[in-house]
C-alpha positions in Angstrom: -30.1 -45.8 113.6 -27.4 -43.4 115.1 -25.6 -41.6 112.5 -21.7 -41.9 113.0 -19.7 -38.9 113.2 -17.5 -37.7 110.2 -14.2 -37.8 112.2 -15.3 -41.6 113.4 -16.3 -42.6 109.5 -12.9 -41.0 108.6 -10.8 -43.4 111.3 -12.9 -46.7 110.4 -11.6 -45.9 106.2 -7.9 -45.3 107.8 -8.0 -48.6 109.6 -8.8 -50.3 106.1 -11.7 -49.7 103.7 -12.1 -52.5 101.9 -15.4 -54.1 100.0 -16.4 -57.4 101.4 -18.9 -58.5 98.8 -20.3 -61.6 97.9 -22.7 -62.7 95.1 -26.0 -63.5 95.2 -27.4 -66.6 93.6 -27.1 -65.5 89.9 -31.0 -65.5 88.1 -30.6 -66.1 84.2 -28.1 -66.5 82.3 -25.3 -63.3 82.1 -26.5 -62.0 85.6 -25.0 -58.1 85.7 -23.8 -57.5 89.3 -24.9 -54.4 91.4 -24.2 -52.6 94.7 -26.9 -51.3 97.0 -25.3 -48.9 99.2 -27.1 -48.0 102.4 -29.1 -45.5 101.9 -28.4 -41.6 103.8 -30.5 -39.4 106.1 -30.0 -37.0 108.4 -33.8 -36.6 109.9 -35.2 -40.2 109.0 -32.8 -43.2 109.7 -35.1 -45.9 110.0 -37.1 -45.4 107.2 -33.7 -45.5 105.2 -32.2 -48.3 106.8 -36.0 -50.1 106.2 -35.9 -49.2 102.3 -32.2 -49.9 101.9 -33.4 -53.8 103.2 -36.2 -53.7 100.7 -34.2 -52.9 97.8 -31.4 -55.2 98.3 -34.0 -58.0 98.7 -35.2 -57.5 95.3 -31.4 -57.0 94.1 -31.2 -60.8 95.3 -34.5 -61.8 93.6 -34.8 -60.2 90.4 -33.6 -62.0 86.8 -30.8 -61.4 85.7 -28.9 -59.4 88.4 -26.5 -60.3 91.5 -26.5 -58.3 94.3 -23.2 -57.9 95.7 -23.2 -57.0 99.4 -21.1 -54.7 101.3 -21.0 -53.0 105.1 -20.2 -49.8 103.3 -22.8 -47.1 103.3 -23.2 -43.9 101.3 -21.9 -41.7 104.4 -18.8 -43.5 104.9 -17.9 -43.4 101.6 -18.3 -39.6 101.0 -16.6 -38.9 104.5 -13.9 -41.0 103.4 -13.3 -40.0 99.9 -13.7 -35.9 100.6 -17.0 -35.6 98.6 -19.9 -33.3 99.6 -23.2 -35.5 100.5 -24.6 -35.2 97.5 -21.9 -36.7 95.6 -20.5 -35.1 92.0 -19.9 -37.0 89.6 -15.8 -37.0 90.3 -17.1 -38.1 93.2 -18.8 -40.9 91.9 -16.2 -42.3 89.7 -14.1 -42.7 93.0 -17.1 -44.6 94.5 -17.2 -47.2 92.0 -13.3 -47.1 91.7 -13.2 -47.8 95.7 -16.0 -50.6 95.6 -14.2 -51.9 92.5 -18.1 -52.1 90.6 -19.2 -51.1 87.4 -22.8 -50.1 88.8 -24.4 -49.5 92.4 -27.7 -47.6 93.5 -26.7 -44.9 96.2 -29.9 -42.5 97.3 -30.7 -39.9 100.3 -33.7 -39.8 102.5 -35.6 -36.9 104.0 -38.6 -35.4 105.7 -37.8 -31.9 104.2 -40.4 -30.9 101.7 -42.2 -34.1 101.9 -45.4 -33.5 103.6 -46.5 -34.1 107.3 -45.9 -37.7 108.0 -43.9 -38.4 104.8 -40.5 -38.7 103.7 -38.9 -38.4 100.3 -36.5 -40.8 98.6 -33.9 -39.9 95.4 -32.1 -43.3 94.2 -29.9 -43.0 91.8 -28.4 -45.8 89.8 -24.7 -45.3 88.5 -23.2 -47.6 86.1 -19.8 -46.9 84.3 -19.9 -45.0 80.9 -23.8 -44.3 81.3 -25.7 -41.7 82.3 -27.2 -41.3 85.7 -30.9 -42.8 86.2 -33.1 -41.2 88.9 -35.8 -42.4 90.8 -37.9 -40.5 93.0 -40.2 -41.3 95.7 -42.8 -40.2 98.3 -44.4 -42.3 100.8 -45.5 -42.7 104.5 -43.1 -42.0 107.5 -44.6 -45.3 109.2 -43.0 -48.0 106.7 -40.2 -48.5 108.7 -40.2 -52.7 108.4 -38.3 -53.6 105.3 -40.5 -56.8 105.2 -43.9 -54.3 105.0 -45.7 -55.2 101.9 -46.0 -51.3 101.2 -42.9 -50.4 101.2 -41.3 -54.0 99.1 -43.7 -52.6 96.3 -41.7 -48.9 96.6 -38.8 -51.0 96.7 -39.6 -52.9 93.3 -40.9 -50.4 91.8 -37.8 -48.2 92.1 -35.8 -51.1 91.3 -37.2 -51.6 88.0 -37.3 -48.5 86.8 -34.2 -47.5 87.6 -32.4 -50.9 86.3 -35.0 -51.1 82.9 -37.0 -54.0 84.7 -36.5 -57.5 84.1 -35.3 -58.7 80.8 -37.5 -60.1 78.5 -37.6 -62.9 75.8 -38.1 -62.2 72.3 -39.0 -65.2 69.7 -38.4 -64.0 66.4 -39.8 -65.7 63.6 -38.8 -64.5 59.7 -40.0 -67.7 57.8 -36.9 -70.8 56.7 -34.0 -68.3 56.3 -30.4 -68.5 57.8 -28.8 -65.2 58.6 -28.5 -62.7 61.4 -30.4 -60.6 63.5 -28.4 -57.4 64.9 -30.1 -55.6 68.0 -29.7 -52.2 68.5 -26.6 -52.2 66.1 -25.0 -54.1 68.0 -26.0 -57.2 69.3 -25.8 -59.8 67.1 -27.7 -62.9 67.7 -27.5 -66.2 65.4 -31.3 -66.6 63.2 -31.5 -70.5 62.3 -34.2 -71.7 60.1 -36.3 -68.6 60.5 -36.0 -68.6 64.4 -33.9 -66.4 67.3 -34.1 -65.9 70.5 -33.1 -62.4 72.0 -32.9 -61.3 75.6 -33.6 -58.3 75.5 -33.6 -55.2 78.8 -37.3 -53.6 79.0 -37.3 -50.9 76.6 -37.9 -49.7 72.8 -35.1 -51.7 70.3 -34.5 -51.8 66.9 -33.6 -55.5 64.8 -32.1 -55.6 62.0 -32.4 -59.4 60.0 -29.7 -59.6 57.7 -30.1 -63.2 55.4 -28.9 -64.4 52.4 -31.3 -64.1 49.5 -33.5 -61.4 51.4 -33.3 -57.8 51.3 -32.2 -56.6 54.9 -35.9 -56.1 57.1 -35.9 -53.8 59.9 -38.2 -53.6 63.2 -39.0 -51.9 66.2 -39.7 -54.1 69.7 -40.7 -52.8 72.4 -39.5 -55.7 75.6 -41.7 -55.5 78.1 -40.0 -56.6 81.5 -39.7 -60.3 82.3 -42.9 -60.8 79.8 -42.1 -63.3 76.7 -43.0 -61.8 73.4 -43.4 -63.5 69.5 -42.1 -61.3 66.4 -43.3 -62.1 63.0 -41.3 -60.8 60.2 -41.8 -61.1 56.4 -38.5 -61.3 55.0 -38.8 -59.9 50.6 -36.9 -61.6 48.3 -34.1 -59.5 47.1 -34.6 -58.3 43.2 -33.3 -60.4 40.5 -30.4 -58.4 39.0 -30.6 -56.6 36.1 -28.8 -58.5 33.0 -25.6 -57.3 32.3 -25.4 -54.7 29.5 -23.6 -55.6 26.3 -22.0 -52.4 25.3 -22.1 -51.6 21.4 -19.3 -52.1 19.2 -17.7 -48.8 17.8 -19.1 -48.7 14.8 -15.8 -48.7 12.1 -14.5 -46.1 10.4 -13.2 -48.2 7.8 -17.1 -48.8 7.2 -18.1 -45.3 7.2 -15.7 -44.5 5.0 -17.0 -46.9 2.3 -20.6 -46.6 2.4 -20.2 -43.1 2.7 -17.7 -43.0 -0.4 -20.7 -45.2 -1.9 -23.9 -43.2 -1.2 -21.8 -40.0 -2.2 -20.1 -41.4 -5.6 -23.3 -42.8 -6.5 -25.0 -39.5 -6.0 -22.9 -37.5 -8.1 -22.9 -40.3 -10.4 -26.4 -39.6 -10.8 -26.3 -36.1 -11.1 -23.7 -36.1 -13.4 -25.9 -38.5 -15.4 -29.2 -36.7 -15.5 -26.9 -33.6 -17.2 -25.1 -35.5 -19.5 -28.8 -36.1 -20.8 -29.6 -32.8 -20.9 -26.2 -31.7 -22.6 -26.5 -34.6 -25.2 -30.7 -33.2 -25.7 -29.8 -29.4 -26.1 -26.3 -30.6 -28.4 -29.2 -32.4 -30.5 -31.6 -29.7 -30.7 -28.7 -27.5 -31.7 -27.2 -29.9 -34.3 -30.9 -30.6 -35.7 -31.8 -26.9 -36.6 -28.4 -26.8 -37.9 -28.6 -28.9 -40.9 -32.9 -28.5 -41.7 -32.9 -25.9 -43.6 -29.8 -23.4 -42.2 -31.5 -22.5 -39.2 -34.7 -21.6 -41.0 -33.1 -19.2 -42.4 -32.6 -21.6 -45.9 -30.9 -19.9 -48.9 -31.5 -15.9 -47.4 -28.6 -16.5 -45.7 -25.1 -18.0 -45.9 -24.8 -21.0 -43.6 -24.5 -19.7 -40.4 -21.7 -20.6 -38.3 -22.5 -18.5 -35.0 -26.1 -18.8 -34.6 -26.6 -16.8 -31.6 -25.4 -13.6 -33.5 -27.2 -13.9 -36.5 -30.7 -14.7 -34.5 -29.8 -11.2 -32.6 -29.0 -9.7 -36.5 -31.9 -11.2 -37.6 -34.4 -12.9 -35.9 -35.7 -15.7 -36.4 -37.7 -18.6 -34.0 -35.7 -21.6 -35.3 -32.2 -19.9 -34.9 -33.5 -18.2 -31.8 -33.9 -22.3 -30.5 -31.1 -23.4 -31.3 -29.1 -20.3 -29.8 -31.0 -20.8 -26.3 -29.8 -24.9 -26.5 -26.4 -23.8 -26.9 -26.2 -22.2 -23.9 -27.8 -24.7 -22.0 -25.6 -27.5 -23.4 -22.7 -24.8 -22.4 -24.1 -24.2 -19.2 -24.2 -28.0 -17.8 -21.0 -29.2 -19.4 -18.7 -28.7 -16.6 -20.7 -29.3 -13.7 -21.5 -32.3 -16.2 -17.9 -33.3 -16.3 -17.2 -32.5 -12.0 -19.6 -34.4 -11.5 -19.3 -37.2 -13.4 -15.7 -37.2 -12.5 -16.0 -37.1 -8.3 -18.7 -39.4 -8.8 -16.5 -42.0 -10.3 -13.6 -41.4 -8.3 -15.4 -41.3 -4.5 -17.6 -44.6 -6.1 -14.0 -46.5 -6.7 -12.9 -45.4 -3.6 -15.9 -47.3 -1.8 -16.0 -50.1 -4.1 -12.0 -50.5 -3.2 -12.8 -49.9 0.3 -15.8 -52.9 0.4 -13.8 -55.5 -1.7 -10.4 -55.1 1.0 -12.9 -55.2 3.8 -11.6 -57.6 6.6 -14.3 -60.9 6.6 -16.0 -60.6 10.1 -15.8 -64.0 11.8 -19.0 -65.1 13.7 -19.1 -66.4 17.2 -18.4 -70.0 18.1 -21.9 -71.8 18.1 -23.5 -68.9 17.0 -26.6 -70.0 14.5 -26.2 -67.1 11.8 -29.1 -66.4 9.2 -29.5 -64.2 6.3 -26.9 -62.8 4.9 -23.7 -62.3 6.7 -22.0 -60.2 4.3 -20.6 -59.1 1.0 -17.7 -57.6 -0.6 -17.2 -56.2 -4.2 -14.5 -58.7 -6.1 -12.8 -57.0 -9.2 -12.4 -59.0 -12.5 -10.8 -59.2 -15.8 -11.1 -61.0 -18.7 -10.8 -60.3 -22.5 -14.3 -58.0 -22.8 -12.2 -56.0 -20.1 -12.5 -54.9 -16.6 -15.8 -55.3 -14.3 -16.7 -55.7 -10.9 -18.5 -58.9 -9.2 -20.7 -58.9 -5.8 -19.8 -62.1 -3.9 -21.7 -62.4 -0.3 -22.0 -65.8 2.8 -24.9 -66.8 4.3 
């Protein structure tokens, strides 16, 4: 193949550079369309032109791709649109602009650096908003037939690898459930009854199955081109929820108040008790060795009227007694009386508190045992004032 001059490339774009293209028989279902652009060499045109045949011939035969063909080749292009022969990616971006594609394989040819009798091939594959995929290549000088077995098996090779291979169908299978699978985070595919089936590029992918009842499983699949695969996946039962949390009643101050006024009354009450006992037991000791016998000290002395100073004057072990149980009985008398007295008021408080307590109502339906509760009820009558413990069950 002669190669055409830049200045003659240049005049055929001014006299109209348009893409004739038309599609392939599609294979699959959502065929993606591609250009092949003629492959470009400056030492080895007939091995390019050869390979360029071979690779649009498996264009047209692989699943799930139409080849759309053009006249155009790389060199044209690049003359036309100012771009060095390896193209940037600027460059590029006009390409596909120009062809009006989303993706096309462009490559160059040579002998340089490839060995004696050899040539060496870069294909790219450029596809809008991805990255660049390269191929490279090394093979005989003599495969100059497109139709040469040798040289289709370069050609398919490449192809795959550059495109991810054919696409590949996955059967999932995640027991009776309804839901959806999403592929890649993206992808969503409907899964009916436990089943889906996803078309998937060759390549690593992660599924997500999403279905009611099920916590969300996930899984990794690796397609393998054109080669139909079957998934298993155990879907868990999600976790029953917790029951909901009844949150305690504040307790009432109201009823703090009164048992607290209760326990505390009754304690002083108590207190105040257990010395009026021992008041009343010293008092007696005191009044006792009063009258037997004047304080022991019988007719010696006059009847003593201060004890304690006449046991110091004189001592003696009955008056001595009866001096130490005054001062006891002394001692005691007013935390006798303080006590007695805060004990009675803080118990009246409680016992005013519990008879005015508000009657708690039980829950409709609610099957109550025991005793519910109780309230102190005051009474009077003609033996005078008392109080009364009324309670429900």
């Amino acid at each position: 193949m002669t190669r055409v001059s830049r200045a003659a490339q240049l005049f055929v774009v001014l006299l109209g550079l348009v893409p004739w293209s038309r599609p392939a028989a599609a294979q699959g279902s959502r065929p993606q369309s591609i250009h092949v652009l003629e492959i470009d060499s400056d030492d080895a045109d007939d091995q390019a032109e050869a390979l360029t045949g071979a690779l649009r011939s498996r264009a047209r035969s692989a699943p799930g791709w139409v080849l759309l063909d053009t006249t155009q080749s790389l060199s044209m292009l690049t003359a036309a649109l100012r771009c060095p022969q390896h193209p940037d990616a600027a460059c590029l971006f006009r390409i596909a602009d120009q062809l009006k594609a989303d993706r096309f394989i462009w490559g160059l040819l040579t002998r340089q650096g490839a060995g004696p009798h050899q040539v060496s091939v870069e294909l790219h594959l450029w596809a809008r908003g991805k990255a660049d995929v390269v191929v490279k290549e090394t093979y005989s000088d003599n495969l100059k037939d497109q139709g040469d077995d040798t040289l289709r098996k370069i050609a398919n090779r490449s192809f795959d690898r550059l495109t991810g291979g054919a696409p590949s169908t996955v059967t999932l299978h995640a027991g009776t459930a309804d839901g959806m699978v999403i592929v890649d985070g993206d992808q969503k595919v409907a899964l009916q009854h436990g089943s889906a089936t996803l078309t998937l590029a060759a390549g690593a992918h992660t599924i997500e199955i999403q279905a009611a009842g099920f916590t969300s499983a996930h899984q990794s699949v690796t397609a393998i081109g054109g080669v139909g695969q079957e998934v298993n996946v155990d879907l868990q039962p999600e976790a029953a929820p917790p029951p909901p949390v009844t949150p305690e009643a504040p307790r009432s101050g109201r009823r703090t108040a009164m048992w607290g006024t209760l326990i505390g009354g009754g304690a002083l009450l108590v207190a105040g008790g257990v010395l009026a006992i021992v008041f009343e037991v010293e008092r007696h000791t005191d009044n006792s060795d009063a009258s037997s016998n004047n304080y022991g000290y019988g007719n010696t002395q006059a009847p003593v009227t201060n004890v304690c100073t006449t046991a110091a004057q004189v001592p003696n072990a009955e008056a001595t007694q009866a001096c130490n149980a005054q001062n006891t009985a002394r001692t005691i008398l007013v935390p006798e009386i303080i006590s007695l007295g805060a004990g009675g008021i803080l118990a009246t408080v409680g016992i005013v508190l519990a008879a005015t307590e508000p009657k708690k109502e039980a829950p409709p339906d609610a099957q109550v045992t025991g005793l519910r509760s109780f309230r102190f009820v005051p009474q009077v009558g003609p033996r005078g004032v008392s109080m009364g413990l009324a309670g429900s069950f």
